[in-house]
C-alpha positions in Angstrom: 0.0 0.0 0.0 1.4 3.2 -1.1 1.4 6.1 1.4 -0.1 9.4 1.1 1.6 12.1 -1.0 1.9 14.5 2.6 4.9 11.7 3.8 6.7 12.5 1.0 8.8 14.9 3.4 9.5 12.4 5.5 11.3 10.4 3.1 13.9 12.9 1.4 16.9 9.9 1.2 14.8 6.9 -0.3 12.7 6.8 -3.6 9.2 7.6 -1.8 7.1 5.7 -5.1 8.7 2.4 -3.5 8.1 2.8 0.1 5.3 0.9 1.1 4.1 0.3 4.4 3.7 -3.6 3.9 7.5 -3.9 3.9 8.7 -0.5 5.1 6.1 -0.2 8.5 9.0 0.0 10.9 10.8 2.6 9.1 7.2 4.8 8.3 6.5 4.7 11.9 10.1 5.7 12.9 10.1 8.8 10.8 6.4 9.4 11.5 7.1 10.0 15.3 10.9 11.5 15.0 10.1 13.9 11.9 6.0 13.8 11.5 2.9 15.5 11.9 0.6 14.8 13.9 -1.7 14.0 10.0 1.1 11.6 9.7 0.5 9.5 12.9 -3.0 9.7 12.8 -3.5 8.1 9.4 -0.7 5.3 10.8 -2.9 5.2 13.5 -6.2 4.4 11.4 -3.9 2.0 9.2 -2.6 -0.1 11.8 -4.2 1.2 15.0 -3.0 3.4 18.2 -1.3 0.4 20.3 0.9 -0.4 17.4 2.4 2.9 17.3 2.7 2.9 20.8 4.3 -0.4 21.3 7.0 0.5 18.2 7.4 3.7 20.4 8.3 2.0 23.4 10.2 -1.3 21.6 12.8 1.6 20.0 13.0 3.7 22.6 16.7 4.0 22.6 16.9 5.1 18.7 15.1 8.3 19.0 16.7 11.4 19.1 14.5 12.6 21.9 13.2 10.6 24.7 10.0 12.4 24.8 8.5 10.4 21.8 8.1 7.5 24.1 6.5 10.0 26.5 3.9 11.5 23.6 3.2 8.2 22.5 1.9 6.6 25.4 -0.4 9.8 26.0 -1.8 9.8 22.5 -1.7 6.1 21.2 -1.7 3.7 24.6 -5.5 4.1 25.5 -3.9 5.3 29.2 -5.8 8.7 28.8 -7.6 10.2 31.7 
């Protein structure tokens, strides 16, 4: 499945016509929550559903450039909210 022509920014080093989220989900959601918007994560979220971005959130943890990622992504995507 091709993704939207709005993540086209988020994929300035890789030919953006073959990134598919099939084969490429880990590397959409990465750049999704280190580079994105928030229409970024919430068509990921329709696609493959809030406690899948969570859960790759808190699995690479250690990768992202700022440890608040982890932090926003339990608030928006772990159903936790109060």
């Amino acid at each position: 499945m091709s993704l939207p022509k709005y993540f086209k920014s988020l994929f300035w080093f890789a030919d953006f016509d073959k990134v598919s989220l099939e084969k490429d989900r880990d590397l959409i959601l990465f750049q999704a929550l280190e580079k994105g918007r928030m229409e970024h994560l919430k068509y990921l979220e329709r696609k493959l559903g809030a406690r899948a971005i969570y859960n790759f959130a808190k699995q690479h943890a250690s990768k992202f450039s700022r440890k608040s990622i982890v932090s926003f992504a339990k608030v928006m995507f772990s159903g936790a909210r109060s």
